[in-house]
MOPAC internal coordinates of N, CA, C and O (Angstrom, degrees):
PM7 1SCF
backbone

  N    0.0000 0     0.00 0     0.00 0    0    0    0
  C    1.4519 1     0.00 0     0.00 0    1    0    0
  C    1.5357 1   110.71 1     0.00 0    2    1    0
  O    1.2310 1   120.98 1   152.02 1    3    2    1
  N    1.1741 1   115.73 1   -27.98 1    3    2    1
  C    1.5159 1   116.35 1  -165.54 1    5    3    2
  C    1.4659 1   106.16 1   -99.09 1    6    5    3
  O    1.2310 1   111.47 1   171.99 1    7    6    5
  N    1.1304 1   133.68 1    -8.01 1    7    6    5
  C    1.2860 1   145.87 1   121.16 1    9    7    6
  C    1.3886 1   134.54 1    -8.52 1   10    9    7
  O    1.2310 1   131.38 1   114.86 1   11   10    9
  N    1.4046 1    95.64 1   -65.14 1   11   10    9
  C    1.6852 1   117.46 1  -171.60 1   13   11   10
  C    1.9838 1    94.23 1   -88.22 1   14   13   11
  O    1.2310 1   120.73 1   143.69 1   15   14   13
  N    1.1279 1   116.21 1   -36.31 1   15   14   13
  C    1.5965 1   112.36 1   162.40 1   17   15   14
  C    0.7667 1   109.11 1   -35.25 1   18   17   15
  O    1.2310 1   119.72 1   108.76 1   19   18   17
  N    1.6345 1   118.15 1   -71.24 1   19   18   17
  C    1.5371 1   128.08 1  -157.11 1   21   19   18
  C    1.5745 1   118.83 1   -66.71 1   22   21   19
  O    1.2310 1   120.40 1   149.88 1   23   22   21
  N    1.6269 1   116.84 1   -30.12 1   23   22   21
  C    1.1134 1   102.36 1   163.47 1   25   23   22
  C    1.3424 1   140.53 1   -87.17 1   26   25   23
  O    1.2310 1   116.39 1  -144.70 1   27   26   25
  N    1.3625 1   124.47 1    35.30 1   27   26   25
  C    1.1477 1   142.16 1   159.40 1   29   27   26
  C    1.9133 1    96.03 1   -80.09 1   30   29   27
  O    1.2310 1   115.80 1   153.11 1   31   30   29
  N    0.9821 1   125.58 1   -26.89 1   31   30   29
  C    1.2873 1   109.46 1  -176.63 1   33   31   30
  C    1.6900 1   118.58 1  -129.61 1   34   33   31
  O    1.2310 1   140.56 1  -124.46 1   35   34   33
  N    1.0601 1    77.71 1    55.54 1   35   34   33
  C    1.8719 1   111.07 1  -176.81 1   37   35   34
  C    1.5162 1   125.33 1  -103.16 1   38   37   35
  O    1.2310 1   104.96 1   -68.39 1   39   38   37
  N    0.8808 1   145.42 1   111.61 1   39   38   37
  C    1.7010 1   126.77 1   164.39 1   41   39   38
  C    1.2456 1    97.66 1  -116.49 1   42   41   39
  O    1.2310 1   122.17 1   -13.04 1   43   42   41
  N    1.8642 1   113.44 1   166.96 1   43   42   41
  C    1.1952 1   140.60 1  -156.72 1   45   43   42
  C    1.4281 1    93.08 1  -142.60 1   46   45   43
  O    1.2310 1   103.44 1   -86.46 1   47   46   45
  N    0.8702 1   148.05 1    93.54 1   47   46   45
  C    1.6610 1   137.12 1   145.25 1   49   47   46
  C    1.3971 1   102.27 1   -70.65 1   50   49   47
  O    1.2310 1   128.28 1   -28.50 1   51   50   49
  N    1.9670 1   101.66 1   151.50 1   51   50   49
  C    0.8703 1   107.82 1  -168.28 1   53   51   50
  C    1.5234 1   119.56 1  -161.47 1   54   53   51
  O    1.2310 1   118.76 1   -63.79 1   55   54   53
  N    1.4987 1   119.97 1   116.21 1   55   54   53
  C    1.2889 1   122.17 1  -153.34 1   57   55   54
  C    1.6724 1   120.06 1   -88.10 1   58   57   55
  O    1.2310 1   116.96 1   -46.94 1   59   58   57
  N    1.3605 1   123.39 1   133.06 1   59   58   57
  C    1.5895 1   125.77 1  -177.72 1   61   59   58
  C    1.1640 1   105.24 1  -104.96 1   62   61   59
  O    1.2310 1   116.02 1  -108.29 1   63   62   61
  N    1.4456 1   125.17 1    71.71 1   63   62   61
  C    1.1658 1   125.28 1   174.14 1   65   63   62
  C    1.6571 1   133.38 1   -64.15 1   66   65   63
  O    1.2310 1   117.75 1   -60.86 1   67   66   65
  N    1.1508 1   121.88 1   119.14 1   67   66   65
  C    1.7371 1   107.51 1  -178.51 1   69   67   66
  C    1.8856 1   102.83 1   -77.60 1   70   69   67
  O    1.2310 1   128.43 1   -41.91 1   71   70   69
  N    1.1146 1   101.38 1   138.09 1   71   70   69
  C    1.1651 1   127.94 1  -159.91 1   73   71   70
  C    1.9850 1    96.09 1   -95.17 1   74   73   71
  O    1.2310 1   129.81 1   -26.39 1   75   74   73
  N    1.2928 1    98.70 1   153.61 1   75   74   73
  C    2.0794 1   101.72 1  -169.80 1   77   75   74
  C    1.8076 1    78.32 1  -103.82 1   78   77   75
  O    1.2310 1   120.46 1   -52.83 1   79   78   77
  N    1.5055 1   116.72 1   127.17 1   79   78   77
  C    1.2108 1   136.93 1   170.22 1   81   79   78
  C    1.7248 1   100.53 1   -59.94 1   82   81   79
  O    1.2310 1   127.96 1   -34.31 1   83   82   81
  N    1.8633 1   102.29 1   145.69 1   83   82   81
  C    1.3230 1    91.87 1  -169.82 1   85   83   82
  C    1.8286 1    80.01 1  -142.88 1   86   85   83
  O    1.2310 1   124.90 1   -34.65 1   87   86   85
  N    1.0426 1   108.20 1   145.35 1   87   86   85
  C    1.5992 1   123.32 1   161.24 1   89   87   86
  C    1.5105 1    97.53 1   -50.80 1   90   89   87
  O    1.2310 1   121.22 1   105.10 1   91   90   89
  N    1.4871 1   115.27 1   -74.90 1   91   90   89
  C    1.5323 1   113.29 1  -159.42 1   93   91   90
  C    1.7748 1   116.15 1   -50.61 1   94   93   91
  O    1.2310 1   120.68 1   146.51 1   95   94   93
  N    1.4669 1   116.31 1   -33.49 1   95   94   93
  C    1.5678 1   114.24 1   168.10 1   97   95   94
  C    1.6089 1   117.35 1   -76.99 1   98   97   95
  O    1.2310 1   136.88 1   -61.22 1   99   98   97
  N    1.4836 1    84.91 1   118.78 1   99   98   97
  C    1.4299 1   103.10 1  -170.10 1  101   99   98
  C    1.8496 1   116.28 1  -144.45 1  102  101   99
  O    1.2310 1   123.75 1   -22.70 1  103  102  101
  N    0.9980 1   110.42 1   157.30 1  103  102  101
  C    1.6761 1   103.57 1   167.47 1  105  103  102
  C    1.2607 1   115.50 1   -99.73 1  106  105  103
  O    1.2310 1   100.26 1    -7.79 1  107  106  105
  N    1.7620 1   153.35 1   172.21 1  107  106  105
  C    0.5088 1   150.68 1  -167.46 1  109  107  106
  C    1.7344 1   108.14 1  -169.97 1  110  109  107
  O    1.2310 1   119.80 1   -21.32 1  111  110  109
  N    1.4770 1   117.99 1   158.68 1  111  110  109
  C    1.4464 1   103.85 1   160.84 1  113  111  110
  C    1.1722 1   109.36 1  -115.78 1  114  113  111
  O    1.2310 1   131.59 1   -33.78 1  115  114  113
  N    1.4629 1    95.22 1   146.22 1  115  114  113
  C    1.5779 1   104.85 1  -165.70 1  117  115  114
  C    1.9007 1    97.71 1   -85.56 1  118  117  115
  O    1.2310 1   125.89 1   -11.43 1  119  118  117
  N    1.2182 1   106.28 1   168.57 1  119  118  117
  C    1.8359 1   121.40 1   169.99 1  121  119  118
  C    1.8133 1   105.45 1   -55.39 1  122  121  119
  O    1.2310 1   123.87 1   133.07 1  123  122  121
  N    1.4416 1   110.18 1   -46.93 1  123  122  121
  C    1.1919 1   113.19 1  -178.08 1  125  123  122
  C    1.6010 1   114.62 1   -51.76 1  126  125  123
  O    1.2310 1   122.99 1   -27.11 1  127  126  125
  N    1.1703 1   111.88 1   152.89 1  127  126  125
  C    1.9118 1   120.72 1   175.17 1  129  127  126
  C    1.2442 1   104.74 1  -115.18 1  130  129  127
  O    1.2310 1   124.99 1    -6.85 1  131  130  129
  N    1.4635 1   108.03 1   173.15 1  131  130  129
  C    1.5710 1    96.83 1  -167.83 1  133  131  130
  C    2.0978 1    88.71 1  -141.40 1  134  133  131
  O    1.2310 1   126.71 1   -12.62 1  135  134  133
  N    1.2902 1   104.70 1   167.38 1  135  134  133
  C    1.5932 1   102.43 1  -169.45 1  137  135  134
  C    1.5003 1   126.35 1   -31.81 1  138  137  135
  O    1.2310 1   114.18 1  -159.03 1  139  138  137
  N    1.7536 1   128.63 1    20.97 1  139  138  137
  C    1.5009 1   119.29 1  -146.46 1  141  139  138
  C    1.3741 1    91.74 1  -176.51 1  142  141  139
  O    1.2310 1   122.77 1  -169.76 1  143  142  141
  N    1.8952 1   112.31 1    10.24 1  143  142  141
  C    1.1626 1   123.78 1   163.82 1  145  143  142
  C    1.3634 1   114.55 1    69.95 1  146  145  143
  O    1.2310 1   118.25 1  -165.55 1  147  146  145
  N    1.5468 1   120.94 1    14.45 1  147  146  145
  C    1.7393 1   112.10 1  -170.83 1  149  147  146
  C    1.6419 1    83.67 1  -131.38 1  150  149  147
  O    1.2310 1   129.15 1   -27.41 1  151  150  149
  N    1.5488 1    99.98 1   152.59 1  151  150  149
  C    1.1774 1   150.68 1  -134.59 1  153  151  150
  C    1.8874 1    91.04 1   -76.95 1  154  153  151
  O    1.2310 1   127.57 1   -61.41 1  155  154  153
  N    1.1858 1   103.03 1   118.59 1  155  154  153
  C    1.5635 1    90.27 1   171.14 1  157  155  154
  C    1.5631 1   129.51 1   -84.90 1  158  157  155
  O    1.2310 1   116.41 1   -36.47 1  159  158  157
  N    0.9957 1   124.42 1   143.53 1  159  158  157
  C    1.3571 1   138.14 1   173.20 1  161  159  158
  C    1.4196 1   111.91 1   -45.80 1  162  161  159
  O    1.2310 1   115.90 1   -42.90 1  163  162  161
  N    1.8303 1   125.39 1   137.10 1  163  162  161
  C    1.1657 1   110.95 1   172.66 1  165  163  162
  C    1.6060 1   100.95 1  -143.86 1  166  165  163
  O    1.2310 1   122.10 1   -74.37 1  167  166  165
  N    1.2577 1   113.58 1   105.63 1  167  166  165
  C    1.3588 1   123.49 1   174.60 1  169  167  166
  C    1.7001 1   135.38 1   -56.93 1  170  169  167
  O    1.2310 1   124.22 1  -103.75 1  171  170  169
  N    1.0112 1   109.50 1    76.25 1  171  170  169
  C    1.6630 1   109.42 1   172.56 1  173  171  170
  C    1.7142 1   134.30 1   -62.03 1  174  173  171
  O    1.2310 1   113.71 1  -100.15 1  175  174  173
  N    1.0649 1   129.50 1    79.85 1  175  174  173
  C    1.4185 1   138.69 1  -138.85 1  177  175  174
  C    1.2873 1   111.35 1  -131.77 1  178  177  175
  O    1.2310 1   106.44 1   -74.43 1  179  178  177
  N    1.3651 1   142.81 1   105.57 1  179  178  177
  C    1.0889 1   140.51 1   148.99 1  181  179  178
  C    1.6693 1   138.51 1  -135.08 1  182  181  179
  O    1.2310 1   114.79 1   -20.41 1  183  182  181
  N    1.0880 1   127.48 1   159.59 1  183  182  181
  C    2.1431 1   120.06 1  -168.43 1  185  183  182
  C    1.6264 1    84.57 1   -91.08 1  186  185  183
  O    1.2310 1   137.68 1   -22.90 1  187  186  185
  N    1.2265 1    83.35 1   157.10 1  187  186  185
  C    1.7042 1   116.51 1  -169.84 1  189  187  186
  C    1.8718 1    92.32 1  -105.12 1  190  189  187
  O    1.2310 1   115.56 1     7.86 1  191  190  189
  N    0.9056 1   126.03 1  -172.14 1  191  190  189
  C    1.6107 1   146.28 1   170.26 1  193  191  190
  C    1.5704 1    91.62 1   -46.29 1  194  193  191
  O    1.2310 1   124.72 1    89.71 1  195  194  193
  N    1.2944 1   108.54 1   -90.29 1  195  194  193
  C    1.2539 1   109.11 1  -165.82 1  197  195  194
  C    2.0065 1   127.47 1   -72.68 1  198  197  195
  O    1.2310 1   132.40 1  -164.24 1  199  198  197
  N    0.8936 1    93.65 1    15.76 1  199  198  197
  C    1.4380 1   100.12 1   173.63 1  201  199  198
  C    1.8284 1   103.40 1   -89.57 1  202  201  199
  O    1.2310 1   129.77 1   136.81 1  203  202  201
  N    1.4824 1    98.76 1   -43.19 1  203  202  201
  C    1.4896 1   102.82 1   173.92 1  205  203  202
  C    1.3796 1   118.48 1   -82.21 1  206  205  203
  O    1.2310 1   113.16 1   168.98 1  207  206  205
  N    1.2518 1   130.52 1   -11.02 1  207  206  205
  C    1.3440 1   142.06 1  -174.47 1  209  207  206
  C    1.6841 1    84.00 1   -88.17 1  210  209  207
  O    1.2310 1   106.07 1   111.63 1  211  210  209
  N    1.3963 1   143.47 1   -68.37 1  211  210  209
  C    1.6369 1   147.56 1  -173.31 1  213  211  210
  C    1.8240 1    88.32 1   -54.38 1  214  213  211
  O    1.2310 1   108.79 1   109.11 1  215  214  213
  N    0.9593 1   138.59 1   -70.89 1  215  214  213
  C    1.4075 1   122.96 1  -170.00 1  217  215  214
  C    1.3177 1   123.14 1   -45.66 1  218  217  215
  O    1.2310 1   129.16 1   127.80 1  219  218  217
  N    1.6389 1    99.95 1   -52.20 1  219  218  217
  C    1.6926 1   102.54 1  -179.95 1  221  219  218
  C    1.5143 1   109.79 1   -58.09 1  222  221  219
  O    1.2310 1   116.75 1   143.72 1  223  222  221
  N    1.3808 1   123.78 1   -36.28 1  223  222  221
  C    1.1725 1   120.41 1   163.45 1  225  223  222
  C    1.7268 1   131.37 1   -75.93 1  226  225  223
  O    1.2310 1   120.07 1  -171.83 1  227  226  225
  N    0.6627 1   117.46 1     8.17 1  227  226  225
  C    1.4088 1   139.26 1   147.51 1  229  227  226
  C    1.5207 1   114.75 1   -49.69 1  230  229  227
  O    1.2310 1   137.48 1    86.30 1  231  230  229
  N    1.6811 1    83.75 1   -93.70 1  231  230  229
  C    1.4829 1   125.11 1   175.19 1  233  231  230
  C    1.8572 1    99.70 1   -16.87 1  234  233  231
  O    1.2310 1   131.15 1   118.09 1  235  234  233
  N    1.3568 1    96.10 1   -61.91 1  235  234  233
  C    1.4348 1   110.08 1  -158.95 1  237  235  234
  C    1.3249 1   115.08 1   -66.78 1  238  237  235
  O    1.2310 1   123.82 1   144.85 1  239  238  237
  N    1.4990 1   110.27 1   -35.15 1  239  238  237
  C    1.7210 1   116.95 1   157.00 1  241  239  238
  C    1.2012 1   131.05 1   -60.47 1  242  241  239
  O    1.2310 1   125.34 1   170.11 1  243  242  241
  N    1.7620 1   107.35 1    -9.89 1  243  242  241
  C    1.7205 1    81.75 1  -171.56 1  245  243  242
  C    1.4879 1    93.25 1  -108.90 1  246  245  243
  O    1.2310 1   116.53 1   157.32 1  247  246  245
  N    1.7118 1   124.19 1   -22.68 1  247  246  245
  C    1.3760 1   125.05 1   137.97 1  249  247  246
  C    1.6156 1   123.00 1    -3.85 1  250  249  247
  O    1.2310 1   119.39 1   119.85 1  251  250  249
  N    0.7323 1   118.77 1   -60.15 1  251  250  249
  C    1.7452 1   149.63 1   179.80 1  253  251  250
  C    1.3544 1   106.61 1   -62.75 1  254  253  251
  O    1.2310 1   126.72 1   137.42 1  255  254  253
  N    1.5084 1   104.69 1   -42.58 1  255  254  253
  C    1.6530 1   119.31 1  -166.17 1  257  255  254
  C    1.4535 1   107.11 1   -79.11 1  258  257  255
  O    1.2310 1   118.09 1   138.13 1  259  258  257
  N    0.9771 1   121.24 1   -41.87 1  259  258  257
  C    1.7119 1   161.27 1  -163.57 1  261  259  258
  C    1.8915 1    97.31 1   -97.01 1  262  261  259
  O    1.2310 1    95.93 1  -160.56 1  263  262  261
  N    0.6463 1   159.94 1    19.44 1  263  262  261
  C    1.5332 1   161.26 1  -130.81 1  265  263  262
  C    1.3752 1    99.96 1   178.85 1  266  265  263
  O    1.2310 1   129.50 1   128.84 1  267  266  265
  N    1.2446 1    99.30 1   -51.16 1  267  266  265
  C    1.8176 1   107.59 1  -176.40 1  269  267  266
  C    1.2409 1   109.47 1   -83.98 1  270  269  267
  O    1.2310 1   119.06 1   174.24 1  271  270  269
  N    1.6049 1   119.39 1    -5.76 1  271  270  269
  C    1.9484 1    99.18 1   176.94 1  273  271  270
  C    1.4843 1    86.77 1  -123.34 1  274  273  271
  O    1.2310 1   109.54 1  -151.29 1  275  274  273
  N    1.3482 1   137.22 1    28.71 1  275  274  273
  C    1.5096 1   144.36 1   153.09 1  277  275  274
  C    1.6743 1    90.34 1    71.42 1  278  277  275
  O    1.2310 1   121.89 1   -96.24 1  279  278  277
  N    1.4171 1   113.99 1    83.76 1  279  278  277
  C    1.2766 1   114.44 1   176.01 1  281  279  278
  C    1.1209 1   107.78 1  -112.10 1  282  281  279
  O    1.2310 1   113.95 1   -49.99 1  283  282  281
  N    1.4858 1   129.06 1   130.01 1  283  282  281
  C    1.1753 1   139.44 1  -149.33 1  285  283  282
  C    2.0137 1    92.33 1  -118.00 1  286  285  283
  O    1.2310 1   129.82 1   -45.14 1  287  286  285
  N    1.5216 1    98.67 1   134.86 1  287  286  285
  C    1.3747 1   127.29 1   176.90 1  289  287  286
  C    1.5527 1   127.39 1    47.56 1  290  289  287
  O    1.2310 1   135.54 1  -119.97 1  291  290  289
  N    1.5234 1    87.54 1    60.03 1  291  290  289
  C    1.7569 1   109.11 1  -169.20 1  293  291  290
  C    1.4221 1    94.18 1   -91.07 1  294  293  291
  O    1.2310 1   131.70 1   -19.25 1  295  294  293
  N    1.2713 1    95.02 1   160.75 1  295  294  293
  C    1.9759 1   132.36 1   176.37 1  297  295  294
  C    1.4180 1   125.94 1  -151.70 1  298  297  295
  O    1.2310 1   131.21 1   -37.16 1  299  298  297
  N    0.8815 1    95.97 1   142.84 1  299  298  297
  C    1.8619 1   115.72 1  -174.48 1  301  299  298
  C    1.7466 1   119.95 1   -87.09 1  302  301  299
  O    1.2310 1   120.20 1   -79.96 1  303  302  301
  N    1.0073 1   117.23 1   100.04 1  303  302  301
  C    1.3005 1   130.06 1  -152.73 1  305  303  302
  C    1.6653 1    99.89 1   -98.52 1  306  305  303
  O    1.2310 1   109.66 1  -116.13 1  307  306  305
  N    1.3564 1   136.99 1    63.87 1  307  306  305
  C    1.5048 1   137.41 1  -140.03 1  309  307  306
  C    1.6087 1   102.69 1   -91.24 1  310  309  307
  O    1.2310 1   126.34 1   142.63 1  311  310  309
  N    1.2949 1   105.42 1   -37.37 1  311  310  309
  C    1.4786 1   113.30 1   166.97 1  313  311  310
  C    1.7873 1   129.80 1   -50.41 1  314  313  311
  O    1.2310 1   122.47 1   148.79 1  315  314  313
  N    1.4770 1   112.88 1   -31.21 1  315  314  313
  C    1.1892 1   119.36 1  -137.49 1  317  315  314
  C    1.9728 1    99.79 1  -122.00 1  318  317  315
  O    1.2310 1   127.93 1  -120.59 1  319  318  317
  N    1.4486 1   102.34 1    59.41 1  319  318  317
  C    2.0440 1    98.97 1  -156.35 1  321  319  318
  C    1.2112 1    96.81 1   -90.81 1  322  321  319
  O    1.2310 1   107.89 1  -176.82 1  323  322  321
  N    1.4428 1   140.21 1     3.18 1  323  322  321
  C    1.5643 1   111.11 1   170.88 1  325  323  322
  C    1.7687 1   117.47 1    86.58 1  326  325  323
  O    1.2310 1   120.86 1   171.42 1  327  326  325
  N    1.2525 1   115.95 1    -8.58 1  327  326  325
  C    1.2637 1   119.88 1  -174.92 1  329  327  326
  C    1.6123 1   117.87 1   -31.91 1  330  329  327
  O    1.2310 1   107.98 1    -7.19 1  331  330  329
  N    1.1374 1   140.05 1   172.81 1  331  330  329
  C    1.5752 1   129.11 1   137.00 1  333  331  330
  C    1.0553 1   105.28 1  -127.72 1  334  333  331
  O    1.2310 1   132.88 1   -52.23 1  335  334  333
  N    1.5606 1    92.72 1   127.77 1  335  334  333
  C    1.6830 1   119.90 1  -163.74 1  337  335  334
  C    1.6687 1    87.51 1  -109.22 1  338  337  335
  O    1.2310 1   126.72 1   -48.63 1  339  338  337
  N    1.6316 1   104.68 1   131.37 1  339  338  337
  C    1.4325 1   116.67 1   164.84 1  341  339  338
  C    1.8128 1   114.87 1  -124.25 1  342  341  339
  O    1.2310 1   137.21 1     2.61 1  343  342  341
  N    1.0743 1    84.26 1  -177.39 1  343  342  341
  C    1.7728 1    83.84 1  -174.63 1  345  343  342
  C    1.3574 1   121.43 1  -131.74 1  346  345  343
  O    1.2310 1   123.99 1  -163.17 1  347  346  345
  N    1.4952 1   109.95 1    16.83 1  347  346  345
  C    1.6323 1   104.94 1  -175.29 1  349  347  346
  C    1.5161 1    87.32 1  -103.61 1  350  349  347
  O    1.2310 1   122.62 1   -38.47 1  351  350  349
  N    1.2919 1   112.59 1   141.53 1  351  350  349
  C    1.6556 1   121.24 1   170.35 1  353  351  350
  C    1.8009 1   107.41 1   -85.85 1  354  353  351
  O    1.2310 1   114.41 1   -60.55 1  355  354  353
  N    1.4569 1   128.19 1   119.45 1  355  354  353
  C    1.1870 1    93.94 1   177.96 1  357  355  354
  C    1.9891 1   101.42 1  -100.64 1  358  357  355
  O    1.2310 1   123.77 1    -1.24 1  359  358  357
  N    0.9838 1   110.37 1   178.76 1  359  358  357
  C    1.5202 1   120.05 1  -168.14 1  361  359  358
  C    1.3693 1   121.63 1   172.69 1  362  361  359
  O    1.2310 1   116.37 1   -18.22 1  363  362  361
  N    1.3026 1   124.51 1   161.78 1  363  362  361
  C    1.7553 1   113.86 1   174.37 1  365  363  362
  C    1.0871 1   117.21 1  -109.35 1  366  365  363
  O    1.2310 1   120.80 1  -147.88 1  367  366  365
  N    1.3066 1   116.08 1    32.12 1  367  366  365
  C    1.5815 1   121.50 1   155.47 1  369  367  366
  C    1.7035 1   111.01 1  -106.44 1  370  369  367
  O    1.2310 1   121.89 1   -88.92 1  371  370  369
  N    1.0575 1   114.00 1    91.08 1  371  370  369
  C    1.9412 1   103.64 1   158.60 1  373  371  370
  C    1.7266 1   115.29 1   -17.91 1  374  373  371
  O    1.2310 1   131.21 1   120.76 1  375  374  373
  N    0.9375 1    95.98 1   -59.24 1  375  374  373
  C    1.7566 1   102.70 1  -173.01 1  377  375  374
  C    1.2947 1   105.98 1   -49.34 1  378  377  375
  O    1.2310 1   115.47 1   134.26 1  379  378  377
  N    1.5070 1   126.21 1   -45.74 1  379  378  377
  C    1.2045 1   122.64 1  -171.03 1  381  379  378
  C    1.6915 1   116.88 1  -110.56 1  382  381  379
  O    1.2310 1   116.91 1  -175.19 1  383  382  381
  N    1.1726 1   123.48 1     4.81 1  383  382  381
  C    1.5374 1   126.39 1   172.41 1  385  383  382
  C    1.4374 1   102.45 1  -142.99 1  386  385  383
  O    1.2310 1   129.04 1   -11.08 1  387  386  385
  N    1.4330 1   100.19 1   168.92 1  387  386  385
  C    1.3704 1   124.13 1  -171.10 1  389  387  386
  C    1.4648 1   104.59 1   -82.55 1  390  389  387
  O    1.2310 1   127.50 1   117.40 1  391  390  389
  N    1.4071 1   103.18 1   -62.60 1  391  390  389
  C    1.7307 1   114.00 1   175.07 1  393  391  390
  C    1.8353 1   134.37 1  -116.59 1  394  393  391
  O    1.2310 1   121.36 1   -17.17 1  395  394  393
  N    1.0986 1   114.99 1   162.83 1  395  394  393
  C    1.2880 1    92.84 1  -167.94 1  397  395  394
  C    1.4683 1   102.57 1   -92.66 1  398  397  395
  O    1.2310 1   110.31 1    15.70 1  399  398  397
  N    1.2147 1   135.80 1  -164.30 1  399  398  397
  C    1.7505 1   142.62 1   170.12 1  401  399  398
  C    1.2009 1   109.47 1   -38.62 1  402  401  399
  O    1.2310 1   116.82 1   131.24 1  403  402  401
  N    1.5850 1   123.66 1   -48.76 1  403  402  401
  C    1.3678 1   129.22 1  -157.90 1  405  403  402
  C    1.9132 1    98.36 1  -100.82 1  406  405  403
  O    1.2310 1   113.15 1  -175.18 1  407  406  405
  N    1.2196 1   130.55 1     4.82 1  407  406  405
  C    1.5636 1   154.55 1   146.24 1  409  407  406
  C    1.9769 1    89.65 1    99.44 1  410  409  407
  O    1.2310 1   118.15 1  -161.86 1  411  410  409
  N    1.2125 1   121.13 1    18.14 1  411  410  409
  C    1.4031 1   119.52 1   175.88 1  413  411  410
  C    1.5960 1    95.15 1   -94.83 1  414  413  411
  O    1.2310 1   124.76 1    -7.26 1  415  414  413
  N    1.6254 1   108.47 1   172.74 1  415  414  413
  C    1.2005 1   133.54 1   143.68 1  417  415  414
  C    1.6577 1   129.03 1  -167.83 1  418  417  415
  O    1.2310 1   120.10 1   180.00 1  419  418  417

């Protein structure tokens, strides 16, 4: 119960970072099937230098932000940025993307 008190006086900031496009993040289907016999999804995903260099700097601003209105018993959550991760590649090759610039093809 004292829990659910306390988060009435809680904030969460929370960063939407654009992410540096990488060849190696990709989806894939895995060998495994899933209850309906089709192929499960397997996400390959990781930040480059500067994806973590834009977070830590993030991070560090809202630190700052949070510091300045005397916020008492903050933490840095470095794992957890909120991105939106999509999966259509766009490009002007068909062969190699989903969509073109204008998201048709």
């Amino acid at each position: 119960m004292q829990a659910m008190q306390d988060y009435n006086h809680q904030a969460r900031p929370k960063i939407v970072d654009e992410m540096m496009p990488q060849e190696r993040n990709r989806i894939t289907l895995a060998d495994e099937k899933d209850q309906y016999s089709l192929p499960i999804a397997r996400v390959g995903y990781s930040w480059c230098d500067n994806d973590r260099m834009s977070i830590n700097h993030s991070l560090n601003y809202m630190t700052t932000a949070l510091q300045a209105i005397d916020a008492q018993n903050t933490w840095r959550q470095e794992d957890d940025t909120c991105d939106m991760n999509g999966t259509a590649r766009m490009g002007s090759d068909s062969l190699n993307s989903v969509v073109d610039a204008d998201l048709r093809y």
